[in-house]
TITOR-583944 format. One record per atom (N, C-alpha, C): residue number from 0; atom name; y, x negated, z negated. Coordinates in nm, 4 decimals. Layout:
BEGIN
SITE   seq   atom         py         px         pz
SITE   NUM     CA          Y          X          Z
...
This chain:
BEGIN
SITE   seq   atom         py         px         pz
SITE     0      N    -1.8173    15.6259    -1.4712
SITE     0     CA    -1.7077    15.6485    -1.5619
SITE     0      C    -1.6090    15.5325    -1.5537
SITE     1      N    -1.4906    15.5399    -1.5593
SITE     1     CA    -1.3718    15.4843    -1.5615
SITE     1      C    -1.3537    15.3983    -1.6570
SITE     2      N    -1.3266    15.3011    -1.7182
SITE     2     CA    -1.3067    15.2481    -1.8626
SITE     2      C    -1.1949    15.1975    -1.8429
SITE     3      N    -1.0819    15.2200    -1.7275
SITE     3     CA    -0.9568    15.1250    -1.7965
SITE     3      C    -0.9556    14.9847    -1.7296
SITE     4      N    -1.0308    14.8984    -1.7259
SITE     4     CA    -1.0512    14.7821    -1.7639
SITE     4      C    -1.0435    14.7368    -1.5817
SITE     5      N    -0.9812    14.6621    -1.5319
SITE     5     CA    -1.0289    14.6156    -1.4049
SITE     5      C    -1.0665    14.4585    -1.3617
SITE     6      N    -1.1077    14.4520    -1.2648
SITE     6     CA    -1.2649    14.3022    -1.2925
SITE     6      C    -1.1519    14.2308    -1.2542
SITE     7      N    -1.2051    14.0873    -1.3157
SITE     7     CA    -1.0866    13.9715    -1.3330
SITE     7      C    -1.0645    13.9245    -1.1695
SITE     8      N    -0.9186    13.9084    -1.1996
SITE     8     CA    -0.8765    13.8439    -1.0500
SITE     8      C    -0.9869    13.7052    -1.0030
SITE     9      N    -0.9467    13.6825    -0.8701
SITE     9     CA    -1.0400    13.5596    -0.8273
SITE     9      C    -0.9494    13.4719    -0.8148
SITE    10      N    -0.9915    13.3220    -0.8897
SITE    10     CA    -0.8666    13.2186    -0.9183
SITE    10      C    -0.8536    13.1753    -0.7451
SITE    11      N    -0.7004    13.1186    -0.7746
SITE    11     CA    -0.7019    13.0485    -0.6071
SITE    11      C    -0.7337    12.9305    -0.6034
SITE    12      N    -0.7785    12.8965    -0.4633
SITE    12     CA    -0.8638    12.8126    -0.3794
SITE    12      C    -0.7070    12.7220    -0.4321
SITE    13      N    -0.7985    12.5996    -0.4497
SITE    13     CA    -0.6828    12.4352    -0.4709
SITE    13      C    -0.6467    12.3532    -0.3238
SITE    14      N    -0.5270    12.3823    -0.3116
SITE    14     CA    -0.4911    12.3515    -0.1947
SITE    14      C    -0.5320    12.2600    -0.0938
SITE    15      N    -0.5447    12.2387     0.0237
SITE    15     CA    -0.5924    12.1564     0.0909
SITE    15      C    -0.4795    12.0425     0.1004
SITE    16      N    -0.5288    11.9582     0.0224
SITE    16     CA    -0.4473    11.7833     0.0238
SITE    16      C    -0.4404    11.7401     0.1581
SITE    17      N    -0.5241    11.7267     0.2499
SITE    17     CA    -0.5380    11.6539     0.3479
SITE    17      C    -0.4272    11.7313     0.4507
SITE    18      N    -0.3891    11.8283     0.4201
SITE    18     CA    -0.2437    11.8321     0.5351
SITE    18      C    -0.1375    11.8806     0.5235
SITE    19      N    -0.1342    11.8240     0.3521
SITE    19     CA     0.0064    11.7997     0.2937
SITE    19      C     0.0419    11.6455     0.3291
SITE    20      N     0.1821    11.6218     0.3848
SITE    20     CA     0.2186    11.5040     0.4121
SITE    20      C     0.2291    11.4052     0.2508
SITE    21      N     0.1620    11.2599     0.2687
SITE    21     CA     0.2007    11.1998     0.1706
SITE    21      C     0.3115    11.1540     0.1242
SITE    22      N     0.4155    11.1209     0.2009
SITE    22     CA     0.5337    11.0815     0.1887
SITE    22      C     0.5929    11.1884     0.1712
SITE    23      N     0.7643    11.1405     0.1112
SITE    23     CA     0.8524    11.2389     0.1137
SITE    23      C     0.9980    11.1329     0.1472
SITE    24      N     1.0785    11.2214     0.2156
SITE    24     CA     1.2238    11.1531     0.1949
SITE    24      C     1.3094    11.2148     0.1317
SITE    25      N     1.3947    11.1888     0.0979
SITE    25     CA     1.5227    11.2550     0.0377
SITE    25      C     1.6434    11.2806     0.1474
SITE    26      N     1.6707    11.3671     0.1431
SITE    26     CA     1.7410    11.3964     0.2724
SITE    26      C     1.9014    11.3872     0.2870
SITE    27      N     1.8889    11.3178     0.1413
SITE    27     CA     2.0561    11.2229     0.1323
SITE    27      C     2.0314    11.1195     0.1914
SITE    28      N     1.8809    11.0582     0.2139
SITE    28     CA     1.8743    10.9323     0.2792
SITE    28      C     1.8487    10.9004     0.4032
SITE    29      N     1.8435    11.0600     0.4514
SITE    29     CA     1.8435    11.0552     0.6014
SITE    29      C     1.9778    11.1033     0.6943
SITE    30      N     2.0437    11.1882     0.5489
SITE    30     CA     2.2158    11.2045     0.6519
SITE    30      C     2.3335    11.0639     0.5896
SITE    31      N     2.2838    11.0194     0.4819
SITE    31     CA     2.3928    10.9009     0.4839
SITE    31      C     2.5771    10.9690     0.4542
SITE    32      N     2.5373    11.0805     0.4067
SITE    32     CA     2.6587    11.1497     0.3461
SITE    32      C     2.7528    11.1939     0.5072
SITE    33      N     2.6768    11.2139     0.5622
SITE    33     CA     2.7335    11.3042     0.7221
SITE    33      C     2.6360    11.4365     0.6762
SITE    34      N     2.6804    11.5235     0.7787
SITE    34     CA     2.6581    11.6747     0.7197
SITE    34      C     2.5531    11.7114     0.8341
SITE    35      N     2.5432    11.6336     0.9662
SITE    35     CA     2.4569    11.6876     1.0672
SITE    35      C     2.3895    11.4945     1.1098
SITE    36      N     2.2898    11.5279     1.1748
SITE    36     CA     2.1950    11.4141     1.2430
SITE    36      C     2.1272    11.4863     1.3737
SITE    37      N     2.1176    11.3992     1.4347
SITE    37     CA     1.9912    11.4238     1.5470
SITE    37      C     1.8738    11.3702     1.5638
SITE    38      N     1.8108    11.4502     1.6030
SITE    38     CA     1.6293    11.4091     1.5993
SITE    38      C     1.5675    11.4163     1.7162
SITE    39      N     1.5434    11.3164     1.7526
SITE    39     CA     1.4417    11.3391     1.8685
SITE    39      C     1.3281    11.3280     1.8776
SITE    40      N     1.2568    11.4614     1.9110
SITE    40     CA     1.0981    11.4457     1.9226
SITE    40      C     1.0306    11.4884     2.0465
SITE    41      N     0.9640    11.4721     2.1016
SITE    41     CA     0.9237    11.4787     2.2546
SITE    41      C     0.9670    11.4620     2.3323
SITE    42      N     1.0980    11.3856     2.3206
SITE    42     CA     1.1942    11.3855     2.4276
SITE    42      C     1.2650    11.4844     2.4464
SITE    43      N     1.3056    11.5477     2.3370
SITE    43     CA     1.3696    11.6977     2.3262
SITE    43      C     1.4573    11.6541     2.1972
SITE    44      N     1.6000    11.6991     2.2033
SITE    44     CA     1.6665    11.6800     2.1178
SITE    44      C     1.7434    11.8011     2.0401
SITE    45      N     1.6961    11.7527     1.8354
SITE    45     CA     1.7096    11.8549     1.7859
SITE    45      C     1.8333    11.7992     1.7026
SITE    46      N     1.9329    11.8940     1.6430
SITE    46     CA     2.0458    11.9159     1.5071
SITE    46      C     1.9861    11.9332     1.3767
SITE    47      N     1.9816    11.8724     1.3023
SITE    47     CA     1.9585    11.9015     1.1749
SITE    47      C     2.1277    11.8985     1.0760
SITE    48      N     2.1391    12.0216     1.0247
SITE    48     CA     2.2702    12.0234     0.9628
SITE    48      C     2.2536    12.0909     0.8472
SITE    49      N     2.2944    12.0242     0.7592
SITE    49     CA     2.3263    12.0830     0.5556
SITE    49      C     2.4483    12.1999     0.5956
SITE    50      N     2.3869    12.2995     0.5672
SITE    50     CA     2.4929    12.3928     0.5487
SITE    50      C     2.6210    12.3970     0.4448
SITE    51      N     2.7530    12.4963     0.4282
SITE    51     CA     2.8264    12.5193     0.2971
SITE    51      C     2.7234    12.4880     0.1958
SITE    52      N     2.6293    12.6024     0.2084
SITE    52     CA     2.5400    12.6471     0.1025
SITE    52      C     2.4332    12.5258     0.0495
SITE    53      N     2.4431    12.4414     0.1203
SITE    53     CA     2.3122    12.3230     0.0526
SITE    53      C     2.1933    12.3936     0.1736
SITE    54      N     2.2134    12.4638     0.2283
SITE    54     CA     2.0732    12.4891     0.2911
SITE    54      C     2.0596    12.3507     0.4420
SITE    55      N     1.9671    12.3283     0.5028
SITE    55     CA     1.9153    12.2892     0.5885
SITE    55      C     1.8447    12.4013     0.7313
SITE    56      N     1.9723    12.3492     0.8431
SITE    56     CA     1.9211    12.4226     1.0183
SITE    56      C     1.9096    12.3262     1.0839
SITE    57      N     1.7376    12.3626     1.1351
SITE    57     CA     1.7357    12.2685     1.2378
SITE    57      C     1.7664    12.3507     1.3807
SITE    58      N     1.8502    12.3028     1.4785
SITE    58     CA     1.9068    12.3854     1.6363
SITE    58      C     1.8598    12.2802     1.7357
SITE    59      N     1.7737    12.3812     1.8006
SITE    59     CA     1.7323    12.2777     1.9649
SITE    59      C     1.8889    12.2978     2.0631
């Protein structure tokens, strides 16, 4: 028989700390009030640019 009633959700699992980065930057303090930067990682060079919108693109 049916009663309505359905079995309690299962709480979520507490995130795994260990590969969330500890640090953080602020990313006014990495463009220095310029709107684009470059990044190089592997010897491959990337664009990071603040959009109109406040958003963030990174372009290889």
């Amino acid at each position: 028989m049916h009663t309505g009633r359905r079995s309690p959700s299962p709480t979520a699992a507490p995130a795994d700390t260990a590969s969330q980065p500890e640090d953080s930057v602020e990313s006014s303090d990495l463009f220095k009030g310029r709107r684009e930067l470059i990044i190089r990682h592997n010897q491959e060079r990337y664009v990071l640019r603040i959009t109109r919108q406040g958003k963030l693109i990174l372009n290889k």
